[in-house]
N, C-alpha and C positions, 0 to 999 in steps of 0.2 A: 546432554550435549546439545549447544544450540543449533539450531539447522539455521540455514541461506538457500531460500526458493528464491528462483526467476516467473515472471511470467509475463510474458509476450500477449500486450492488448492490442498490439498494430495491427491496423486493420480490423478490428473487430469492432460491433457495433455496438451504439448503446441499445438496450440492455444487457447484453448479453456481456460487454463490456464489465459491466458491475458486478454479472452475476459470478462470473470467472472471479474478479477480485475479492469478492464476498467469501467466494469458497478458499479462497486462500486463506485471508485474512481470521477466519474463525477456527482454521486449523493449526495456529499461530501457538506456541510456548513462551511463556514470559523468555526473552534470552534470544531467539527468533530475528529473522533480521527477511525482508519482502523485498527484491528487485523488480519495480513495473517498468517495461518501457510502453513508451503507447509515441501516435504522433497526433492523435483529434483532439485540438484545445479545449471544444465541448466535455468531451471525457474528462480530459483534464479538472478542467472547472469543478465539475460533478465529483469526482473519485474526491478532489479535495474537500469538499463540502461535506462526503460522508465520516472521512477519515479524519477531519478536525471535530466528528460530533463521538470518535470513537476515542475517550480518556486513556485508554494503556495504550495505545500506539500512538507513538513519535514519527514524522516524517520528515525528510529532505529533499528538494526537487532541483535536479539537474538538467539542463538541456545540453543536446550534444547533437551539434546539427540540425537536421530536420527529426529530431525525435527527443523527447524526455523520458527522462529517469525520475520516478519515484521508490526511494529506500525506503521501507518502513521500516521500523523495530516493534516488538512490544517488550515491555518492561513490566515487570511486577510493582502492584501498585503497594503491596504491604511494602516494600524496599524501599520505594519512594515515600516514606511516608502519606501517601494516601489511602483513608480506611472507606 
């Protein structure tokens, strides 16, 4: 069954910012789906920086108000045709 975590970076700083997402993000199941809110553009920048260097996860960035939304997903890359 796929799970749907949240995790609240507001407010939080960097590193510790990353290291929160980090531990999310590696406990992830292909099928898995990641809600960050955060509101520090910094972070933002950075979280994207790592998150496009990480091949099975997919991401979409929302703003809503004074704060964004980053979804992730991760997918299986056999499915995907990536070996």
């Amino acid at each position: 069954m796929h799970k749907k975590s949240k995790v609240n970076l507001i407010d939080v700083p960097w590193p510790a910012s990353l290291l929160k997402c980090a531990k999310q993000t590696d406990a992830m199941q292909p099928g898995d789906e990641l809600i960050i809110s955060l509101r520090d553009k910094d972070v933002k920048e950075s979280l994207i920086l790592v998150l496009n260097a990480l091949p099975q996860l997919t991401f979409s960035i929302s703003d809503s108000g004074d704060c964004t939304i980053i979804n992730v997903k991760k997918f299986n890359p056999d499915a995907a045709g990536l070996h």
